[in-house]
C-alpha positions as CSV (number, residue, x, y, z in Angstrom):
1,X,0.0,0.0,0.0
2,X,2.8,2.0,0.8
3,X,4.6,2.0,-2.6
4,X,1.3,2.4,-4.3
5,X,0.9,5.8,-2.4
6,X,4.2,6.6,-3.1
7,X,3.7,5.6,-7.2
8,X,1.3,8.0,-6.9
9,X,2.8,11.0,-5.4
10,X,5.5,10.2,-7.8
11,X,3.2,10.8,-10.5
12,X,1.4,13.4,-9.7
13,X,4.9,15.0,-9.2
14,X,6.2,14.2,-12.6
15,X,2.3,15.5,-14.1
16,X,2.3,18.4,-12.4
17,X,6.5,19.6,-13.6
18,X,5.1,18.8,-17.2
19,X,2.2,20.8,-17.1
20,X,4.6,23.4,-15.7
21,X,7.7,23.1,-18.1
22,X,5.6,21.8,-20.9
23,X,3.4,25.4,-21.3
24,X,4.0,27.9,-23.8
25,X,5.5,31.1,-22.6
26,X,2.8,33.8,-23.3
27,X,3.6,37.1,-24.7
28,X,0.8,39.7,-25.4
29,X,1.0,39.5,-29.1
30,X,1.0,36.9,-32.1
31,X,4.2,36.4,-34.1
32,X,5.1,35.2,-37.7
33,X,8.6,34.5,-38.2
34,X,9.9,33.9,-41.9
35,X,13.6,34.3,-43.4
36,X,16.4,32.4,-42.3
37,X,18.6,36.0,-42.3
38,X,21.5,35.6,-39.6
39,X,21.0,39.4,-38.5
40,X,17.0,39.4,-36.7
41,X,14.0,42.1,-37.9
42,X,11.3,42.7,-35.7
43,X,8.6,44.6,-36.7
44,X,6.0,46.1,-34.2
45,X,2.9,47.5,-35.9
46,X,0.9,50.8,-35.3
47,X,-2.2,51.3,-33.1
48,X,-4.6,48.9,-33.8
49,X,-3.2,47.6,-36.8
50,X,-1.8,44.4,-38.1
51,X,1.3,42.7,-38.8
52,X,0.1,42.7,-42.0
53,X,0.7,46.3,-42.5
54,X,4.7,45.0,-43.3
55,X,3.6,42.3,-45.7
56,X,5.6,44.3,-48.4
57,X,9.0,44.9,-46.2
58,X,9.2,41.3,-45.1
59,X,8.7,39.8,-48.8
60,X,11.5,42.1,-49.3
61,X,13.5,41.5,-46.3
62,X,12.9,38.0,-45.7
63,X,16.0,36.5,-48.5
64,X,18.2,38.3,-46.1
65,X,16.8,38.5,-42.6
66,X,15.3,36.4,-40.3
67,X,11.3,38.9,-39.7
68,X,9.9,38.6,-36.7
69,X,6.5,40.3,-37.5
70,X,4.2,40.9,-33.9
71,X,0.3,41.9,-33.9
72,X,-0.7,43.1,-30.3
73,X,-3.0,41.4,-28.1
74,X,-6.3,43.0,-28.8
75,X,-5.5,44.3,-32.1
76,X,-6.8,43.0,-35.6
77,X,-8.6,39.6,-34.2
78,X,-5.8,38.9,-31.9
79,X,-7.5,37.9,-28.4
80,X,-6.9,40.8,-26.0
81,X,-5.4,40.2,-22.7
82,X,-6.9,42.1,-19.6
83,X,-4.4,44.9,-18.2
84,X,-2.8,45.8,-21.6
85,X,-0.6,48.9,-21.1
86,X,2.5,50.5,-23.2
87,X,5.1,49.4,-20.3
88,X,4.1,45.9,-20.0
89,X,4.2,45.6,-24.0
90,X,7.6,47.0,-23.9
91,X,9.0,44.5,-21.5
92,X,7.5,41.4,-22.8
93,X,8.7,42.3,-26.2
94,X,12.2,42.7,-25.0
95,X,11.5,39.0,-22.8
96,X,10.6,37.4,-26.3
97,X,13.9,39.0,-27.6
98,X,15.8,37.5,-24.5
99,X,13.9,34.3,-24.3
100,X,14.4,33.6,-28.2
101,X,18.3,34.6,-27.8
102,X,18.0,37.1,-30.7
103,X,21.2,39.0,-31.0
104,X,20.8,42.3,-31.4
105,X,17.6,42.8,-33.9
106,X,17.2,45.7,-35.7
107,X,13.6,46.7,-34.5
108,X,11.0,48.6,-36.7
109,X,7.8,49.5,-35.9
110,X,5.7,52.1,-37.0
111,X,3.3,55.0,-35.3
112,X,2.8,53.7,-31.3
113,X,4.9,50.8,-32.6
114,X,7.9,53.1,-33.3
115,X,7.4,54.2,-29.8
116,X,7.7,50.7,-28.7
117,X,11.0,50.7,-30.4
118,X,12.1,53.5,-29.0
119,X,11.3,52.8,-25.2
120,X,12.7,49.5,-25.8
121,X,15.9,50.7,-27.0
122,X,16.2,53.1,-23.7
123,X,15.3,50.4,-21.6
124,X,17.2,47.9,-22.9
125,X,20.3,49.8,-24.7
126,X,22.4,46.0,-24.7
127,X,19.6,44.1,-26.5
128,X,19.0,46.2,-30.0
129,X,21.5,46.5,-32.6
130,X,19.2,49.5,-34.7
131,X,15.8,50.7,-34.6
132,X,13.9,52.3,-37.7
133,X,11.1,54.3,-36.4
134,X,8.6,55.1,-38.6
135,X,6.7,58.4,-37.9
136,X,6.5,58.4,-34.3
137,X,7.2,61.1,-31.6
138,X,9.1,60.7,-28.2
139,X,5.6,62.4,-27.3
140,X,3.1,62.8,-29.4
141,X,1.0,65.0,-26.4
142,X,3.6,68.2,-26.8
143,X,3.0,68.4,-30.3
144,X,0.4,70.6,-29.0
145,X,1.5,70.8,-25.9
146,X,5.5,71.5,-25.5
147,X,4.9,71.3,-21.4
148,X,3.2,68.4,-21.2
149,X,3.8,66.0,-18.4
150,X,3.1,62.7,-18.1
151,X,0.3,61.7,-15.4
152,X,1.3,58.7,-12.9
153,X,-1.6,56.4,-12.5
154,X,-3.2,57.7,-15.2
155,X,-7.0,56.8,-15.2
156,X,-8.3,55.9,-18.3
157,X,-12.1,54.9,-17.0
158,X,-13.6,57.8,-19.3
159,X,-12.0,56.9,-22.7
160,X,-12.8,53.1,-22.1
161,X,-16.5,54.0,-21.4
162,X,-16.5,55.7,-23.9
163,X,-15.4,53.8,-27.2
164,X,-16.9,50.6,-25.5
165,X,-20.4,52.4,-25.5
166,X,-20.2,53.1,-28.9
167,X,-22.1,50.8,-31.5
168,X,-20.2,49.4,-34.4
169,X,-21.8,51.5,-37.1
170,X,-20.4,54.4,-34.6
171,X,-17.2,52.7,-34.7
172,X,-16.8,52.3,-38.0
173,X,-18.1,55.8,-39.0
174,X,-15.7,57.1,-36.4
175,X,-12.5,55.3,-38.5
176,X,-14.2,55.9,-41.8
177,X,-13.3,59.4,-41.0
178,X,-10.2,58.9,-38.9
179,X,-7.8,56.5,-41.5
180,X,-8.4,58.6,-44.7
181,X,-6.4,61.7,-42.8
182,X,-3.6,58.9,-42.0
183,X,-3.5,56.9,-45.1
184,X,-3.2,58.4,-49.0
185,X,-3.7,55.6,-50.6
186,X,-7.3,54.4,-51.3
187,X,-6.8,51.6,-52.0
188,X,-6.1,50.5,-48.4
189,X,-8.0,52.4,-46.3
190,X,-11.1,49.8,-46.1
191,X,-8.1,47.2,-44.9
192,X,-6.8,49.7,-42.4
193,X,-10.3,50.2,-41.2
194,X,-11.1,46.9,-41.1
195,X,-8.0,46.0,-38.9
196,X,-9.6,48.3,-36.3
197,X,-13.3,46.8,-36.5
198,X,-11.5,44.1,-35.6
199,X,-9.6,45.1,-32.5
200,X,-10.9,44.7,-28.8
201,X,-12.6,47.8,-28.4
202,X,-11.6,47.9,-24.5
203,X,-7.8,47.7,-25.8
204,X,-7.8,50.3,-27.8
205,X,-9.5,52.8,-25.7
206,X,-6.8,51.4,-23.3
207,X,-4.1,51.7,-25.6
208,X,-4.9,55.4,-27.0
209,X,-5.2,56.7,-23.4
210,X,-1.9,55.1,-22.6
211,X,0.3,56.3,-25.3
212,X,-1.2,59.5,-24.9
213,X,0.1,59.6,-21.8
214,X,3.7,58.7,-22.6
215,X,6.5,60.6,-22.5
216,X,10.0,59.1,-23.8
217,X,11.7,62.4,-24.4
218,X,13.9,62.7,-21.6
219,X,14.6,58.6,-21.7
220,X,15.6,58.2,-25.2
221,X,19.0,59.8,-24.0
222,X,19.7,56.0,-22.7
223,X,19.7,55.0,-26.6
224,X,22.9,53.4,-27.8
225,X,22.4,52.2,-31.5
226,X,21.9,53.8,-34.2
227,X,18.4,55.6,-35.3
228,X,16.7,56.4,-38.6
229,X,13.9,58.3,-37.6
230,X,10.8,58.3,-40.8
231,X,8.6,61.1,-40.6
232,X,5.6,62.1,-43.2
233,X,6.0,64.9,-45.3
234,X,3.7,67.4,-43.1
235,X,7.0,67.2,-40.1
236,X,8.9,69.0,-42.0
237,X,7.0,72.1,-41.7
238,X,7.4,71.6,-37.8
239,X,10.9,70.5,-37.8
240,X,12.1,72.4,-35.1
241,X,9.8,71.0,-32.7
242,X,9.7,67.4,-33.8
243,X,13.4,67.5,-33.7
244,X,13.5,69.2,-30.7
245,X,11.8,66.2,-28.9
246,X,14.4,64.2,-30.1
247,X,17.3,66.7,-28.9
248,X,18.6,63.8,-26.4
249,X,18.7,61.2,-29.5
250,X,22.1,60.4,-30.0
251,X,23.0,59.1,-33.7
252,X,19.7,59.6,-35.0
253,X,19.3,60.1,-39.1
254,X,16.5,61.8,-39.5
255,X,14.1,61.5,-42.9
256,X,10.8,63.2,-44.1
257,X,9.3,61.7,-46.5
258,X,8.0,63.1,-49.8
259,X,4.6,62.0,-49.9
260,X,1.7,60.8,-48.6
261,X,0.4,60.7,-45.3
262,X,1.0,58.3,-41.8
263,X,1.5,55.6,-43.3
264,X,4.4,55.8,-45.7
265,X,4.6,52.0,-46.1
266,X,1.8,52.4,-48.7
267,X,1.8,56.2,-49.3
268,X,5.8,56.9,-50.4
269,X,6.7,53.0,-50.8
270,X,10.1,53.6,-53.1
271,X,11.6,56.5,-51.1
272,X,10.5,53.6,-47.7
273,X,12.1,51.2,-49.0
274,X,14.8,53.5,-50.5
275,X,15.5,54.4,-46.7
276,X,15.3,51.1,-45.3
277,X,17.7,50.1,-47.3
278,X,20.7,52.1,-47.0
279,X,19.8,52.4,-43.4
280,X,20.2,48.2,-43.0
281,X,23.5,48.3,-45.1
282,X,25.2,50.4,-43.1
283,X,27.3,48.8,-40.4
């Protein structure tokens, strides 16, 4: 009787270790991986978007590169996860970089994703061999605002209540009107828009509150590796400020594009790739 109890802790033992070791580490975001590149790409998407958004720079990246291409939990179909907020995102993408053993990726992500790349690289000057960061701000807030300050514990009840009381022909009238002043090209607005019909609409209140809130001006000083900062045509007009955010930037290259609108990937797509380019040739 004895050894059948003990057969039986002994099992339960070994079950409960492979339940344990034998789970999937969870990160708050779906990732496709293609090339076999020895230097790593990891692209980080825009607010509410998809990784689809860098179907065209992976098929032209991917002979070359190993493309790590993320869509955020709660964004285009991907299930949301409960507390979603621009720190935890930050970190977990820098676990999956540390947990994978990816030396040194060049990161690229575009509009909050750029400012994922760019807390990243503060917080974690070692891991990142380059970031691109297409048309993002340190913070976006003092565009209109030079003063601004962030906000600790930052409630975001109002904005939540808000888009989540909406109905989805609200929703969708609401980004019917929203992508066209972000995205030129016609032919890819309904996609754009559809992308956010599908997102968690608790997350992206969330996620727009949060951002809003962020502040990476004075942190980005912490940066190591080299920057190409992408900005859309209507920066340059505002250069002083939108390079004044970036004052404590070291080794930053900054490029305005000459087209187009938020999303150059679509809108200016020779002078993007021109940029990318010569920017991920350059030791």
């Amino acid at each position: 009787m004895k050894k059948f109890k003990f057969l039986l802790i002994l099992m339960l033992v070994f079950a409960a270790l492979c339940n344990i070791f034998g789970q999937e580490k969870k990160y708050p975001f779906e990732i496709k991986k293609t090339g076999t590149g020895k230097q790593s790409l990891i692209f980080i998407p825009g607010f509410a978007s998809s990784g689809d958004v860098w179907n065209e720079t992976t098929a032209k990246f991917e002979k070359n590169y190993t493309c790590y291409t993320l869509t955020m939990a709660g964004f285009a179909g991907v299930k949301p996860e409960a507390d979603a907020s621009f720190k935890d995102w930050e970190n977990r993408i820098a676990t999956y970089i540390k947990d994978n053993k990816i030396e040194k990726p060049i990161v690229i992500g575009h509009s909050m994703g750029g400012g994922l790349a760019l807390a990243i690289a503060a917080d974690y000057p070692e891991l990142i061999g380059k970031i691109v960061v297409v048309d993002a701000l340190p913070c976006l807030a003092a565009i209109s605002d030079p003063n601004f300050k962030a906000k600790e514990n930052n409630d975001c009840t109002a904005i939540i209540n808000k888009f989540t009381a909406m109905s989805e022909e609200q929703f969708h009238q609401m980004q019917t009107q929203s992508i066209p002043r972000l995205l030129a090209d016609s032919s890819m607005q309904e996609t754009v828009i559809g992308w956010s019909m599908k997102s968690d609409r608790k997350t992206f209140a969330k996620m727009y509150c949060d951002f809003s809130n962020t502040d990476l001006r004075e942190k980005i000083k912490t940066i190591q590796c080299p920057s190409l900062i992408l900005l859309e045509p209507y920066f340059a007009y505002l250069k002083p400020a939108i390079e004044g955010q970036y004052k404590n930037l070291k080794n930053a290259n900054f490029q305005y594009a000459t087209k187009g609108l938020h999303f150059m990937m679509y809108d200016d797509k020779e002078w993007y790739f021109n940029q990318l380019n010569n920017f991920l040739s350059t030791k």
